[in-house]
C-alpha positions as a Markdown table, in Angstrom:
| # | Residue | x | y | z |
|---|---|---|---|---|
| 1 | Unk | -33.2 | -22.3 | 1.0 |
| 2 | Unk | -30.7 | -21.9 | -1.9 |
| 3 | Unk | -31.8 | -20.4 | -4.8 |
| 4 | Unk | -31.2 | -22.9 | -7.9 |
| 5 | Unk | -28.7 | -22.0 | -10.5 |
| 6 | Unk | -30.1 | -22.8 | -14.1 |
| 7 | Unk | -28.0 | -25.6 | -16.3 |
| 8 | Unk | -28.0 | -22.6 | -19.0 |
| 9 | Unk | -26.0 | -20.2 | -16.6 |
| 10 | Unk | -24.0 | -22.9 | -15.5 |
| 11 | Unk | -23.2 | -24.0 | -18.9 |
| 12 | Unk | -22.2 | -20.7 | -20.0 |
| 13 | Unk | -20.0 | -20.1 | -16.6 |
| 14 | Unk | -18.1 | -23.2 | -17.3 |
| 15 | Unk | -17.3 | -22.0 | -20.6 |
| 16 | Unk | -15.8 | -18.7 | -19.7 |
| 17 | Unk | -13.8 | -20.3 | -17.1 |
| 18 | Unk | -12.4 | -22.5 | -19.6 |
| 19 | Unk | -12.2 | -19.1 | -22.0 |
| 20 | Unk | -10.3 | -17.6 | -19.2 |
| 21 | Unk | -7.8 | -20.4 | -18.1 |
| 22 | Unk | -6.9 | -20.7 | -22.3 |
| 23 | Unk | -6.4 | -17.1 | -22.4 |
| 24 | Unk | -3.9 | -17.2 | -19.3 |
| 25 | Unk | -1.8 | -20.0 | -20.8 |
| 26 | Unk | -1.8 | -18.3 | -24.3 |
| 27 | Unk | -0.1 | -15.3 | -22.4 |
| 28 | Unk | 1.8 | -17.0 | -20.8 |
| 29 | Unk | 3.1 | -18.9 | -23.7 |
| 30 | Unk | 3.5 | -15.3 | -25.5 |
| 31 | Unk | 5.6 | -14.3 | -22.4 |
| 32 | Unk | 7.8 | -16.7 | -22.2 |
| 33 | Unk | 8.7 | -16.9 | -25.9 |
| 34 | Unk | 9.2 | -12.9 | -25.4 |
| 35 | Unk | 12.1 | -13.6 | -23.3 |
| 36 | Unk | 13.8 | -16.3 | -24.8 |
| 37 | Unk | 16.6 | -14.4 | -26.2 |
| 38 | Unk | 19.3 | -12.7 | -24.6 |
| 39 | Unk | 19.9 | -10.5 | -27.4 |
| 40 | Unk | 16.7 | -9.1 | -26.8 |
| 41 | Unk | 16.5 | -8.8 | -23.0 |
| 42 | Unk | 19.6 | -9.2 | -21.2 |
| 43 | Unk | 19.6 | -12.9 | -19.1 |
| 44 | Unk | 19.4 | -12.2 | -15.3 |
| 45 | Unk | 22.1 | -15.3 | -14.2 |
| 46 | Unk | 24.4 | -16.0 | -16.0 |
| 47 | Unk | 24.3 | -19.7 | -17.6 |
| 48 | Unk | 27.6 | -20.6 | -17.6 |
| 49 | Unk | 28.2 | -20.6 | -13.8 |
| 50 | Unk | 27.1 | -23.5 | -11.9 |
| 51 | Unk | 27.2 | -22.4 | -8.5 |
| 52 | Unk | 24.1 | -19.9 | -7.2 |
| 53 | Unk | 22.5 | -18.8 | -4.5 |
| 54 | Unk | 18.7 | -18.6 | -3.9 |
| 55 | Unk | 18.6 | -15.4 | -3.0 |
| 56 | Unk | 19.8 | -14.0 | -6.7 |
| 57 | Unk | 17.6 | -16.2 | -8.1 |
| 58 | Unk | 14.1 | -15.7 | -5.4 |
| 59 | Unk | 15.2 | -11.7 | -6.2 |
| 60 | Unk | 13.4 | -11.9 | -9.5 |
| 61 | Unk | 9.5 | -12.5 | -9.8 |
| 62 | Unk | 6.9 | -13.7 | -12.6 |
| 63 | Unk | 8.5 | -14.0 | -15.9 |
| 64 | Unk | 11.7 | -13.1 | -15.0 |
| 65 | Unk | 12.1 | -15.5 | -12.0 |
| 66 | Unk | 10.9 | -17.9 | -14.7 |
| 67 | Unk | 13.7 | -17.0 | -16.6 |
| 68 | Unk | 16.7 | -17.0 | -14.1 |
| 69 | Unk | 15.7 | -20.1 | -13.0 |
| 70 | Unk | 15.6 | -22.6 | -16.0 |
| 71 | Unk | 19.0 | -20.5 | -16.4 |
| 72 | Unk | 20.3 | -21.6 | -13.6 |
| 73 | Unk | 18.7 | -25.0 | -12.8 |
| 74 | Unk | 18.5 | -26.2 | -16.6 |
| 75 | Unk | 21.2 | -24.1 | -18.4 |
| 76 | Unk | 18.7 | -23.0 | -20.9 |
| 77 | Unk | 16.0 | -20.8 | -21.6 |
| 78 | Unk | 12.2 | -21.7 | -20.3 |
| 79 | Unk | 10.1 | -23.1 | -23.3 |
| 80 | Unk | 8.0 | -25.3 | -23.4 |
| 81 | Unk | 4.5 | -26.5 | -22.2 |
| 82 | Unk | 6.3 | -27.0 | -18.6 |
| 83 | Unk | 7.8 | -23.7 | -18.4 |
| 84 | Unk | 4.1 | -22.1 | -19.6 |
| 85 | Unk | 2.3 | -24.3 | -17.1 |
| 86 | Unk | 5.0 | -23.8 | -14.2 |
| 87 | Unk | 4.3 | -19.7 | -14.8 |
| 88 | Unk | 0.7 | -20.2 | -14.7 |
| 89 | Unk | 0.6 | -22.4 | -11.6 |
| 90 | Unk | 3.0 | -18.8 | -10.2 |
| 91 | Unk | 0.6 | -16.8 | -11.0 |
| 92 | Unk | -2.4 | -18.6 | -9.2 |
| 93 | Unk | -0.5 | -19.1 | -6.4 |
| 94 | Unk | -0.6 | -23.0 | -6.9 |
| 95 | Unk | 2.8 | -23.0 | -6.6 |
| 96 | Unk | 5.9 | -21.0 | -5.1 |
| 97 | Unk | 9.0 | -20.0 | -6.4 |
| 98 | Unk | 11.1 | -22.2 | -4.1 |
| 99 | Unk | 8.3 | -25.1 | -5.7 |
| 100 | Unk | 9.4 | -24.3 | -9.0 |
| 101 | Unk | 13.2 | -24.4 | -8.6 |
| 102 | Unk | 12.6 | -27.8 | -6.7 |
| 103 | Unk | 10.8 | -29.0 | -9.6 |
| 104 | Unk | 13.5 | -28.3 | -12.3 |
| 105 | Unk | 15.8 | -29.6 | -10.0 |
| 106 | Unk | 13.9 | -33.0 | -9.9 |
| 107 | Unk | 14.2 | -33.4 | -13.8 |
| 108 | Unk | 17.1 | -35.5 | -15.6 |
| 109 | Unk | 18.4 | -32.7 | -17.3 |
| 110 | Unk | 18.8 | -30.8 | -14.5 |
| 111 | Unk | 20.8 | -33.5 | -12.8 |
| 112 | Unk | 22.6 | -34.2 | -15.9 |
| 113 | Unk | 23.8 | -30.0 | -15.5 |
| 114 | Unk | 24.6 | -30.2 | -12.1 |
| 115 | Unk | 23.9 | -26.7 | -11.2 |
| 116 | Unk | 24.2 | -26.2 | -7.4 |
| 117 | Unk | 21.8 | -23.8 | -5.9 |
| 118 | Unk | 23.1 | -22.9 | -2.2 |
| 119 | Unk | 20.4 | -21.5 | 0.6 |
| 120 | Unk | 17.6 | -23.0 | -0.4 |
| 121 | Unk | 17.1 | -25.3 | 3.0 |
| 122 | Unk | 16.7 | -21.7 | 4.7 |
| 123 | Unk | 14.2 | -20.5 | 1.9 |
| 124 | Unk | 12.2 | -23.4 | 2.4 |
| 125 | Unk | 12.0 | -23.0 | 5.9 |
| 126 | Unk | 11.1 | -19.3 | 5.6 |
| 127 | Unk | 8.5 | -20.3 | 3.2 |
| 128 | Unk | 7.1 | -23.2 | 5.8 |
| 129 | Unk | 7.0 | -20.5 | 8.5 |
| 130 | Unk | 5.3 | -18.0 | 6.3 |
| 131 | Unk | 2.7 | -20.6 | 5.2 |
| 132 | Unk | 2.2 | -21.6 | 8.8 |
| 133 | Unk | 1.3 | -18.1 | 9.7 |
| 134 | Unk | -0.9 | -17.7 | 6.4 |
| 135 | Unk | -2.4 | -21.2 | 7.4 |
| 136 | Unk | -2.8 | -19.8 | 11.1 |
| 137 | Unk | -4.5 | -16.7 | 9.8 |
| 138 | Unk | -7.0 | -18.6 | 7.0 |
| 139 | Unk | -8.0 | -21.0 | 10.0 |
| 140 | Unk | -8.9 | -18.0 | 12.3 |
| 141 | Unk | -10.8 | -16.5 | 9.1 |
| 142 | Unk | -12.7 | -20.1 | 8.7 |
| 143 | Unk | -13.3 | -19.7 | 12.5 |
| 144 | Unk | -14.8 | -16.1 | 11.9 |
| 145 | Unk | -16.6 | -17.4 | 8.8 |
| 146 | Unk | -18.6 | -20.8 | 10.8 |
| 147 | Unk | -19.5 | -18.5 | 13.7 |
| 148 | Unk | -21.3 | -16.0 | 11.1 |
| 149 | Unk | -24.5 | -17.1 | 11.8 |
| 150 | Unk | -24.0 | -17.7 | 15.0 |
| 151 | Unk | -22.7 | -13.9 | 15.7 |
| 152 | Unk | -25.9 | -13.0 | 13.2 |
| 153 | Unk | -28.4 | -14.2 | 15.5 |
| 154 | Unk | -26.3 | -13.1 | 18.8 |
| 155 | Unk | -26.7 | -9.6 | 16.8 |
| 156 | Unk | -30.5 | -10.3 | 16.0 |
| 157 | Unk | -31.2 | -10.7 | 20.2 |
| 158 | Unk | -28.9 | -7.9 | 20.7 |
| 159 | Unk | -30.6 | -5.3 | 18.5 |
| 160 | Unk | -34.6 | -7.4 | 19.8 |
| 161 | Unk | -33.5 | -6.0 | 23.2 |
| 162 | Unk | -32.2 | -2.5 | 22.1 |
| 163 | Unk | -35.9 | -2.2 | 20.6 |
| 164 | Unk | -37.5 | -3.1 | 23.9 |
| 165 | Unk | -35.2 | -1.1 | 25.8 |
| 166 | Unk | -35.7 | 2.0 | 23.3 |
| 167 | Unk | -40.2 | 1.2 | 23.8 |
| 168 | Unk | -39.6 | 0.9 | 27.8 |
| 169 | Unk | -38.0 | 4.1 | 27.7 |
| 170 | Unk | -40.1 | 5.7 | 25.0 |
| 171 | Unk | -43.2 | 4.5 | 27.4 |
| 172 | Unk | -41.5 | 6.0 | 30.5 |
| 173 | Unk | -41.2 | 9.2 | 28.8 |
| 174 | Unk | -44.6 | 9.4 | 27.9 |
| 175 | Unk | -45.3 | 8.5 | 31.6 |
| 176 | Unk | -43.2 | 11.0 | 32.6 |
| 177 | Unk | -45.1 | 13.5 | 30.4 |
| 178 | Unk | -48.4 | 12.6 | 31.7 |
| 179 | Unk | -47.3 | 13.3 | 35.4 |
| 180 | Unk | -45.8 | 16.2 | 34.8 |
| 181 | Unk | -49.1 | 17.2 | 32.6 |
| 182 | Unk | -51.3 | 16.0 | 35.9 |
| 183 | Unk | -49.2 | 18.2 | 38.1 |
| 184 | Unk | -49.1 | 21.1 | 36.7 |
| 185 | Unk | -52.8 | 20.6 | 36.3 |
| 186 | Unk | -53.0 | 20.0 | 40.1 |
| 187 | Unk | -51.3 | 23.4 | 40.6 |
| 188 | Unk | -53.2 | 25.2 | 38.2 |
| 189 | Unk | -56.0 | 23.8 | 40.4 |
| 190 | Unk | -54.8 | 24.4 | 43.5 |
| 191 | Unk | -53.4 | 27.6 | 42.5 |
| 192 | Unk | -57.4 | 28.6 | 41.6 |
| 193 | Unk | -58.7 | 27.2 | 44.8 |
| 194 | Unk | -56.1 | 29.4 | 47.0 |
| 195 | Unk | -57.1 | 32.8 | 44.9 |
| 196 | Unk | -60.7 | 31.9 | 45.8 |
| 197 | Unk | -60.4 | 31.4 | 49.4 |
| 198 | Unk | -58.0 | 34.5 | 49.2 |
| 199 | Unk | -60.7 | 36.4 | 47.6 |
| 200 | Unk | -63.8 | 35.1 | 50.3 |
| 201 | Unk | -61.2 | 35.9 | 53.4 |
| 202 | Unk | -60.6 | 39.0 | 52.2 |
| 203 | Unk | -64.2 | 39.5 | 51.8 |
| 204 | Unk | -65.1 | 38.6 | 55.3 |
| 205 | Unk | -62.4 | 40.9 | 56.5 |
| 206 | Unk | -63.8 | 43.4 | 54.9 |
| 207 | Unk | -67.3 | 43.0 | 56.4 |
| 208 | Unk | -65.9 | 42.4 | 59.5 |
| 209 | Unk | -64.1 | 45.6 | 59.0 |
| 210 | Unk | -67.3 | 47.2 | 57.9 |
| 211 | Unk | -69.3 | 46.0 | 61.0 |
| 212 | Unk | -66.7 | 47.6 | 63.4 |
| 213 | Unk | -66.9 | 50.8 | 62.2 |
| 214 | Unk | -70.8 | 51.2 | 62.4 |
| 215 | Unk | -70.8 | 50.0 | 66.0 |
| 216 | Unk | -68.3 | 53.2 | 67.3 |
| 217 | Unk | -70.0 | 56.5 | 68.7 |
């Protein structure tokens, strides 16, 4: 039975989630206003070109992939609520680079540019395939996961018959013991009964012995 969370704990969980998700997009606001400059930080693309190829841009990451790509797709650099919100959704893994180019490429200022962006049918295809094996792997650990209790009580029956093996074994031992105890017992025993007939025959010899002598002239 699961334990019940109070409304108190939940309360106060909600609330630092909500702390937390405001304190991402605040640094992600600071962030991207850091790098709006290029006399500050050199731009990675040049924005005056309209022809590019995904791999210059998908060669940057986080901020910086932000960067070149609003350079490149928009002609400008990233500010905004979008461009804050687009980083976030990077960061959480909600959405991919190749994601984020398509989605400036979807606006009316990007179309109004006209950047072109070449290679990114075979970066989406790389992505698909990479996603597939990620999916193919997170299925397999959702396999592992509903068979948990099901392997837990396989375990349970397996370590139930290790105990009874270990007392069947423990309980032969203590048999063997015992016989070996009764044996040695039987030998002492026997070992006693041989000395005394040893003794009595040696005995009667002797008083055969004895006999013989007094009966010679």
């Amino acid at each position: 039975m699961s334990e019940q969370v109070p409304l108190d704990d939940l309360d106060a969980l909600m609330q630092r989630v909500r702390a937390d998700v405001e304190a991402r997009k605040a640094r992600a606001n600071a962030e991207i206003a850091a790098v709006n400059g290029a006399d500050v930080i050199p731009p990675p693309v040049d924005a005056a070109r309209l022809d590019y190829t995904a791999t210059e841009l998908l060669a940057h990451y986080d901020v910086v992939f932000m960067r070149a790509a609003h350079l490149a797709v928009l002609g400008r650099e990233p500010a905004g609520e979008d461009a804050a919100r687009f980083l976030q959704r990077l960061r959480l893994g909600e959405m991919s680079r190749i994601e984020v180019i398509d989605a400036l490429a979807a606006t009316d200022e990007a179309q109004a540019r006209g950047a072109r962006i070449s290679g990114l049918a075979r970066e989406r295809f790389v992505e698909r395939v990479r996603r597939s094996l990620l999916g193919r792997k997170l299925a397999a650990l959702a396999r592992i996961m509903r068979n948990i209790p099901r392997l837990a009580s396989y375990m349970r029956q397996v370590v139930a018959r290790v105990d009874a093996a270990e007392r069947k074994v423990q309980q032969l031992e203590r048999r063997l013991e015992e016989t070996i105890e009764a044996r040695k017992a039987s030998e002492a025993q026997l070992g006693q009964r041989i000395q005394a007939l040893t003794q009595q025959i040696g005995a009667l010899e002797a008083r055969a012995g004895g006999g013989q002598d007094g009966e010679r002239p």
